[in-house]
C-alpha positions as CSV (number, residue, x, y, z in Angstrom):
1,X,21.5,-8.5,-17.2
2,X,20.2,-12.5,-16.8
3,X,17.5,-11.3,-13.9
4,X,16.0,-9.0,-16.7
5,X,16.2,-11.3,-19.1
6,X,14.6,-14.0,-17.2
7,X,11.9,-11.6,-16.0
8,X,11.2,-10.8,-19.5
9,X,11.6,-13.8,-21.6
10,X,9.3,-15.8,-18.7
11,X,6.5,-13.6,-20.3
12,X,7.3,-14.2,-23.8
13,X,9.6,-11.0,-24.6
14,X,12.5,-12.1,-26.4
15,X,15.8,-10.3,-25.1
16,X,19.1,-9.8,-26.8
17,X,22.3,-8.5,-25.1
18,X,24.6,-6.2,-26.9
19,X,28.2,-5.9,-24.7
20,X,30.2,-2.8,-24.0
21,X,32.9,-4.9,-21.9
22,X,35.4,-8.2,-22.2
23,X,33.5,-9.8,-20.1
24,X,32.7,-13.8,-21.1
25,X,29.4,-14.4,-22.5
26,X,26.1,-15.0,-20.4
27,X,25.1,-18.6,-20.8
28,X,21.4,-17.9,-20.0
29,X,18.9,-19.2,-22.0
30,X,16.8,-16.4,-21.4
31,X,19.2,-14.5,-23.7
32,X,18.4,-15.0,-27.5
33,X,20.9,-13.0,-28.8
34,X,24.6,-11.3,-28.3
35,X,27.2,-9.2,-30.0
36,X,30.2,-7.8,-28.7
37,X,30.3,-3.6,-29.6
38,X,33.4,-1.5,-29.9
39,X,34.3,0.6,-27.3
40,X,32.0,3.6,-27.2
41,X,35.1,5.7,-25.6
42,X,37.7,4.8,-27.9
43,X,35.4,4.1,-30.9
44,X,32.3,5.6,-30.7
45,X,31.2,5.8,-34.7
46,X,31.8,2.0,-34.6
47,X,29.8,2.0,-31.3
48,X,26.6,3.4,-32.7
49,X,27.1,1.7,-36.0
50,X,27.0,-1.6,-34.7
51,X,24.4,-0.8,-32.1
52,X,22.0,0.6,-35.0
53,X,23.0,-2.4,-37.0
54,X,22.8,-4.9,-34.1
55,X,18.9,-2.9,-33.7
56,X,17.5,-2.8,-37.0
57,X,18.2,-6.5,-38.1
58,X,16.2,-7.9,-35.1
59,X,14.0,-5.3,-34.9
60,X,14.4,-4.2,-31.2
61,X,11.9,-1.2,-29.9
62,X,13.6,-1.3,-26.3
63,X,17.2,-0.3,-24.9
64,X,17.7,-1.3,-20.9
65,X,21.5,-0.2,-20.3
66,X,22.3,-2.4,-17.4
67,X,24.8,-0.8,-15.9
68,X,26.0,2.7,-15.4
69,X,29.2,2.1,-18.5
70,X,26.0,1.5,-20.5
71,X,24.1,4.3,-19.4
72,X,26.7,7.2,-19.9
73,X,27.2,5.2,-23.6
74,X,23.2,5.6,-23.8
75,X,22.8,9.2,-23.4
76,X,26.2,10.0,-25.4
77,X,24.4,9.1,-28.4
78,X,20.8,9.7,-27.1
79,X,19.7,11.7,-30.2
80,X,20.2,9.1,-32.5
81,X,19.1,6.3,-30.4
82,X,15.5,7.7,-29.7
83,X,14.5,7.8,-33.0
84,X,15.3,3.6,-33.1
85,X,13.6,2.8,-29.9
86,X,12.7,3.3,-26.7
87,X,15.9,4.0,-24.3
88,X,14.8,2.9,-20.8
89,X,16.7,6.3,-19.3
90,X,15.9,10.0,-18.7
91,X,17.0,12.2,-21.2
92,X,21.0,13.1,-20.8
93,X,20.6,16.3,-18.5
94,X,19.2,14.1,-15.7
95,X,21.1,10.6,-16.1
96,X,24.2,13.1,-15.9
97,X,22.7,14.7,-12.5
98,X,23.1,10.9,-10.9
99,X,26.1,9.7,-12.8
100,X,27.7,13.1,-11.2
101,X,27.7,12.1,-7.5
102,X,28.5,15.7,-6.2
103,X,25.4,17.0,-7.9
104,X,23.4,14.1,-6.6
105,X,25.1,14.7,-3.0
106,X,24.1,18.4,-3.4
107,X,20.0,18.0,-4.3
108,X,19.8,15.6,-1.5
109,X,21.4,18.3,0.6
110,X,18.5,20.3,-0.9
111,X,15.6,17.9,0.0
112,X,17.2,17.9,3.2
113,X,18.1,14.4,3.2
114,X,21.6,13.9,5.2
115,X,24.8,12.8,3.5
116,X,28.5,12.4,4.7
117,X,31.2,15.2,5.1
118,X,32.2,15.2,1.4
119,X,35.2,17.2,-0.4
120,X,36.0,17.3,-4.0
121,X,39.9,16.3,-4.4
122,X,42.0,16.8,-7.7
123,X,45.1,16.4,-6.3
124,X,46.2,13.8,-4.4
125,X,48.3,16.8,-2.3
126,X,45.1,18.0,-0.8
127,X,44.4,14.3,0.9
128,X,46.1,14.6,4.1
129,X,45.0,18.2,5.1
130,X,41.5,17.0,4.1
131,X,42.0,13.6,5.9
132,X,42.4,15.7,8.8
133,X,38.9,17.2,8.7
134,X,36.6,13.9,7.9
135,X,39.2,11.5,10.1
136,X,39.8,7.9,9.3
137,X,38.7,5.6,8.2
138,X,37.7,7.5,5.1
139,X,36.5,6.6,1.7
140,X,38.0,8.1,-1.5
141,X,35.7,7.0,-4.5
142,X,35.7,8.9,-8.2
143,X,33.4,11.5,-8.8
144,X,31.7,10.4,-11.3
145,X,30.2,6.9,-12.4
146,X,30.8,6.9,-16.1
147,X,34.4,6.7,-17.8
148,X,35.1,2.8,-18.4
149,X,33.8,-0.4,-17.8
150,X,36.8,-1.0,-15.5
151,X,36.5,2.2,-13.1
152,X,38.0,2.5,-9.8
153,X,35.2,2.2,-7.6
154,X,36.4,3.1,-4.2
155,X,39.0,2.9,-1.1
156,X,39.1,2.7,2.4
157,X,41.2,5.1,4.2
158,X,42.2,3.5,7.2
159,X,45.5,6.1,8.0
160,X,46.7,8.4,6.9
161,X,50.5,7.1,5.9
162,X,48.6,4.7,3.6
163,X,48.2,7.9,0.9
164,X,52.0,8.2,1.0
165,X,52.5,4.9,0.4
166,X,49.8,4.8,-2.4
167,X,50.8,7.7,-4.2
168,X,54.5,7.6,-3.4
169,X,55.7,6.2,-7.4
170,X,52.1,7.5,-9.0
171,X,51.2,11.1,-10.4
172,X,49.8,13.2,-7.6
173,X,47.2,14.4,-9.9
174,X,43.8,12.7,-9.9
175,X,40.2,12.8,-12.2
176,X,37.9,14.2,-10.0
177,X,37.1,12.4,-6.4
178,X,35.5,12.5,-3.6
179,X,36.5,12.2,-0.2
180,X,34.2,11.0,2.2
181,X,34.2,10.4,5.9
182,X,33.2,7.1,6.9
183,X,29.4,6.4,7.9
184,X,29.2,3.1,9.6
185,X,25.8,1.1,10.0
186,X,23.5,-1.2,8.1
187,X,23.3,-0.9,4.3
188,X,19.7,-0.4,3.5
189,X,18.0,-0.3,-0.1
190,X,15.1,1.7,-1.8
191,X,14.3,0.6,-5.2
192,X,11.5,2.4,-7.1
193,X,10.0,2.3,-10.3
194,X,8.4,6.5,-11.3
195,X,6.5,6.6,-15.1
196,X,6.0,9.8,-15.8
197,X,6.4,11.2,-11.8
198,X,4.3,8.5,-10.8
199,X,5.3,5.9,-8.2
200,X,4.5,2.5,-9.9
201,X,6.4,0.2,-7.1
202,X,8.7,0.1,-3.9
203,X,10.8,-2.8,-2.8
204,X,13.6,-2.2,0.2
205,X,15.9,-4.4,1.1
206,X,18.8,-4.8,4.1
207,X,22.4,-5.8,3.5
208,X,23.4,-8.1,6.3
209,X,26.8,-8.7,4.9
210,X,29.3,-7.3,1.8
211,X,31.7,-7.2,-0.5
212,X,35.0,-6.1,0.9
213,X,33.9,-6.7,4.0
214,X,34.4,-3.5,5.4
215,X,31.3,-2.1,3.2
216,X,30.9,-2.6,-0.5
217,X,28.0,-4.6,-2.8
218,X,25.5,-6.5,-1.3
219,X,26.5,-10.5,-0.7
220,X,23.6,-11.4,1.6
221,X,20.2,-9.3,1.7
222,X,16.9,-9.9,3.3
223,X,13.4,-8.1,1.9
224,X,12.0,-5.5,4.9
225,X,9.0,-3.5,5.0
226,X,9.4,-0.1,3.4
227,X,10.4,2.1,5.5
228,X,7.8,5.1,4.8
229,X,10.1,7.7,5.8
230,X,12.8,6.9,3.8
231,X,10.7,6.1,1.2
232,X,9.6,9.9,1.3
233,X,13.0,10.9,1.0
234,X,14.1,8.8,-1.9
235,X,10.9,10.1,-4.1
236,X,11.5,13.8,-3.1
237,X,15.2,13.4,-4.1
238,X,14.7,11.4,-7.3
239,X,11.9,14.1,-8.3
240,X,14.3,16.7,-7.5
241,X,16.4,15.2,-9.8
242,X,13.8,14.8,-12.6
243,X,14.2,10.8,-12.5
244,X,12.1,8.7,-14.6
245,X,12.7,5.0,-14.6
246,X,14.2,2.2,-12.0
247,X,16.7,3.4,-9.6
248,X,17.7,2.0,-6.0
249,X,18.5,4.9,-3.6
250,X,21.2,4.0,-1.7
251,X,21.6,4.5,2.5
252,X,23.4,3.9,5.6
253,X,21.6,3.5,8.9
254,X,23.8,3.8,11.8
255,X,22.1,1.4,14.5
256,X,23.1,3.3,17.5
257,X,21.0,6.9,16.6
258,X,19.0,5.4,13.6
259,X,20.0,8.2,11.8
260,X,20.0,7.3,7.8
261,X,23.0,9.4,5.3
262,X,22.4,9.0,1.7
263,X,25.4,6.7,0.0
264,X,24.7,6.8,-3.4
265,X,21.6,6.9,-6.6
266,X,22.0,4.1,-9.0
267,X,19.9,4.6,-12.0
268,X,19.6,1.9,-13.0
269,X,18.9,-1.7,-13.0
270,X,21.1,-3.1,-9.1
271,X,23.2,-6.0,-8.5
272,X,20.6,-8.0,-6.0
273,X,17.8,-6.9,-8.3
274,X,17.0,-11.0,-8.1
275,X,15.7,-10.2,-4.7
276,X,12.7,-8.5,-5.3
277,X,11.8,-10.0,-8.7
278,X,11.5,-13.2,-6.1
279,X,9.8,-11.2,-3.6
280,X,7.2,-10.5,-6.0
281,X,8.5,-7.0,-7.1
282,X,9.0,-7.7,-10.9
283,X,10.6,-4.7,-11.9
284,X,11.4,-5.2,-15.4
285,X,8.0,-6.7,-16.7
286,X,6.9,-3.6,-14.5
287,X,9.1,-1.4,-16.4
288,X,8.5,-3.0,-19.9
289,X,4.3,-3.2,-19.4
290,X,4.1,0.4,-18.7
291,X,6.5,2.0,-21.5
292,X,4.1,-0.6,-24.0
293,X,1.4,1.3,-22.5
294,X,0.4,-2.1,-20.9
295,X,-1.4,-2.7,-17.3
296,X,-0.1,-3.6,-14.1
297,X,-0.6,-5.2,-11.1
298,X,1.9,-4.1,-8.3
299,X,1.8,-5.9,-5.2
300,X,0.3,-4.0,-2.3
301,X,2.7,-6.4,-0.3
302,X,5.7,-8.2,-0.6
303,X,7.2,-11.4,0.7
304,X,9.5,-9.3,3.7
305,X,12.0,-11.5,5.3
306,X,13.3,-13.7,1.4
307,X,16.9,-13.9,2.5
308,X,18.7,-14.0,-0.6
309,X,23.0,-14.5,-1.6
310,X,25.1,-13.8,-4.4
311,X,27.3,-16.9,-4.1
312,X,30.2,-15.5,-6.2
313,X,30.6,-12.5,-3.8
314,X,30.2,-15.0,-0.7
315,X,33.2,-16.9,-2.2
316,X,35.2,-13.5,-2.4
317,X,34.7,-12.2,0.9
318,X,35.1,-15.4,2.7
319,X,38.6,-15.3,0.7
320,X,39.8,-12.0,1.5
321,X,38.4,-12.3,5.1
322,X,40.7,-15.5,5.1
323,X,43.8,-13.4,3.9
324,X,43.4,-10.3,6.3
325,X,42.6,-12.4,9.0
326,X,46.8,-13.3,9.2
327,X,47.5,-9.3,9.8
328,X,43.9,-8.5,11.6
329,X,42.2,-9.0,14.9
330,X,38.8,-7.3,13.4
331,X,39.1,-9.6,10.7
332,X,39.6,-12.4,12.6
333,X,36.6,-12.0,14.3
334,X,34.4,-11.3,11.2
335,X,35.7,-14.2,9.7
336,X,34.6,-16.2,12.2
337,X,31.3,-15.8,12.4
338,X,30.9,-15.9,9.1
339,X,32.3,-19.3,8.9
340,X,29.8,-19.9,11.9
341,X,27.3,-18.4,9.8
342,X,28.5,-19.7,6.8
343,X,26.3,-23.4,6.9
344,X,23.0,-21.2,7.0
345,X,23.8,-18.7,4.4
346,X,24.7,-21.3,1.8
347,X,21.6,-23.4,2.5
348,X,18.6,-23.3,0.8
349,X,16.5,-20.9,3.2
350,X,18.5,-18.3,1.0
351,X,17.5,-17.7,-2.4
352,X,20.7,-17.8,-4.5
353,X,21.0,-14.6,-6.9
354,X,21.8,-16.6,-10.1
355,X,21.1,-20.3,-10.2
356,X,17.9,-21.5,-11.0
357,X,17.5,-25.2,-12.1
358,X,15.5,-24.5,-15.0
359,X,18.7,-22.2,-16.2
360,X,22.0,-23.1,-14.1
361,X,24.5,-22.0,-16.6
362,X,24.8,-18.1,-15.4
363,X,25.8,-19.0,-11.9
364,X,27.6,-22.1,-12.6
365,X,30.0,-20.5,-14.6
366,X,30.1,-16.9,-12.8
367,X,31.4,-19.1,-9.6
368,X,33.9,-21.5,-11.8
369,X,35.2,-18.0,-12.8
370,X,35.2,-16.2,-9.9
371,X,37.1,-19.4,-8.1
372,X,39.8,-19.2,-11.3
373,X,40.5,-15.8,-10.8
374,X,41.5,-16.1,-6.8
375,X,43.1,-18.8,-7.9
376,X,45.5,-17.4,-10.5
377,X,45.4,-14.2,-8.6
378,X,46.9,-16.3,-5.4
379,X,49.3,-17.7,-7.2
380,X,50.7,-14.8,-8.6
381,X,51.2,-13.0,-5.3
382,X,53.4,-16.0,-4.3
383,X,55.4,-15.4,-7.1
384,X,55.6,-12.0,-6.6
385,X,56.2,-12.3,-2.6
386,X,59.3,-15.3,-3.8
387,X,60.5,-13.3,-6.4
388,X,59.8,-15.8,-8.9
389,X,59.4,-14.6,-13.0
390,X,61.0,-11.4,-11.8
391,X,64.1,-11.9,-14.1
């Protein structure tokens, strides 16, 4: 959300933010505007009401949703929204073919693009017959990428007695999920920008390390070189899908065969989208110039090897690293060389995904907050482990 709002309000655009969540308020001053909405699941009248209202007063002519919570609310009240503005998605039939991972999973299938053993679960009864065909570790992650702003986003398998234990006290009925065995390698990036089926800009990037540890968001990145053939791949699969807009197609590259398996589609706007903006990649002016009908000049090159960091996430996995480190070997030895690491990824040759001195609120207070919530989160887990407030 502050990335496109910097991109955009450093060439004179003014941007407003309009929240779906309870999350604090951005502090950038490359955001003019802001207004809490109601919930467009529990409320969705109010939802549109407001957003309409929120619209008309200041006149607005383009909708980014910047997350996929935002994009399922988009296209639920497409109809009416396209007649105010300019919504920066496809039309609901294909945002729903990428929010649905199983039908994403499938046309990659298709384009003959490889993915991981994957089975559909809706009962939490089928897990250990199924655990049995992908192995463990294994990841169990929803279906779908819509439903709330809070979603569970995905778990890590590691035996099987851990689904007892999980669903021991809970229903053993679940929404829709996947079950997935685990692909281990290097994290690797495609981010594209198609107008109308044209390619209009490619930016890929490496994860070097993440958030949990054993495989989640990007914490540290660095800027490659697209990789041509995997560039191939992602525009076949996101033209199969009928995409139109950003999106970063997601991989894993094990490093032993080289053999890349699709993780995911994101359509829309990715959490180290900072990287290529300071690569040179500028997505969002990209995007805004050519839906104004504006020209563009995409680099025929980008600045490959910008390491870049997203502080708050560092902080996280340094602390969980620090906690599983007392039960885990592995973890032990992660954790140490990151903290051997640690002096050159928090120096300046990395380019931090928030703070800029020009605007140092967003990061400043995303890290206070992030450092708060381990805090209190500690500290209740020593309660809990000393009995203490369990009268």
């Amino acid at each position: 959300m502050t990335v496109v709002a910097r991109s955009l309000d450093g060439h004179g655009i003014a941007v407003d933010v309009a929240d779906l969540t309870l999350q604090p308020r951005p502090r950038s001053r490359a955001i003019r505007k802001f207004v809490r909405l109601p919930s467009p699941n529990t409320a969705p009248s109010e939802f549109l009401n407001a957003l309409r209202r929120f619209i008309e007063l200041h006149q607005h002519d383009m909708l980014i949703p910047a997350d996929d919570y935002a994009l399922a609310a988009s296209i639920a009240h497409y109809d009416e929204l396209k007649h105010l503005l300019h919504v920066a998605c496809p039309p609901p039939v294909v945002v729903c073919r990428v929010l649905d991972k199983a039908a994403t999973l499938e046309a990659a299938q298709n384009c003959g693009i490889a993915v991981p053993q994957t089975f559909v679960v809706s009962n939490s009864d089928q897990l250990p017959e199924l655990i049995g065909r992908t192995g463990t570790p294994a990841i169990l992650k929803p279906s779908r990428k819509q439903a709330t702003a809070d979603d569970f986003k995905s778990w890590i398998i590691q035996t099987p007695d851990q689904v007892n234990k999980r669903f021991a006290n809970a229903s053993r009925f679940l929404p829709p999920m996947l079950l997935q065995e685990y692909c281990r390698g290097v994290g690797v990036g495609i981010e594209v920008l198609l107008h109308k089926g044209e390619c209009h800009g490619v930016f890929q990037h490496r994860r070097l390390t993440e958030w949990p540890y054993r495989g989640g968001y990007a914490v540290t990145a660095i800027a490659e070189s697209p990789d041509q053939s995997l560039v191939r791949s992602s525009l076949a699969l996101l033209r199969a899908l009928q995409w139109d807009g950003v999106a970063m197609v997601e991989f894993r590259i094990n490093p032993d065969n080289g053999r890349a398996v699709l993780m995911e589609v994101n359509g829309r706007y990715w959490g180290s989208l900072s990287l290529p903006v300071t690569a040179g990649m500028d997505f969002p002016l990209f995007q805004w110039k050519l839906i104004h009908g504006e020209p563009i000049q995409v680099p025929s090159t980008c600045s490959t090897g910008t390491k870049w960091r997203w502080t708050a996430g560092y902080v996280r996995r340094l602390h969980d690293l620090l906690i599983a480190a007392a039960r885990s070997a592995a973890a032990r030895q992660i954790l140490w060389r990151q903290l051997w690491q640690a002096p050159t990824d928090l120096s300046w040759s990395y380019r931090d995904s928030l703070f800029r001195l020009s605007d140092p609120l967003p990061a400043t207070f995303e890290l206070l907050r992030t450092l708060a919530d381990l805090v209190a989160n500690d500290f209740r887990a020593l309660c809990k482990r000393f009995g203490i407030g369990s009268m």
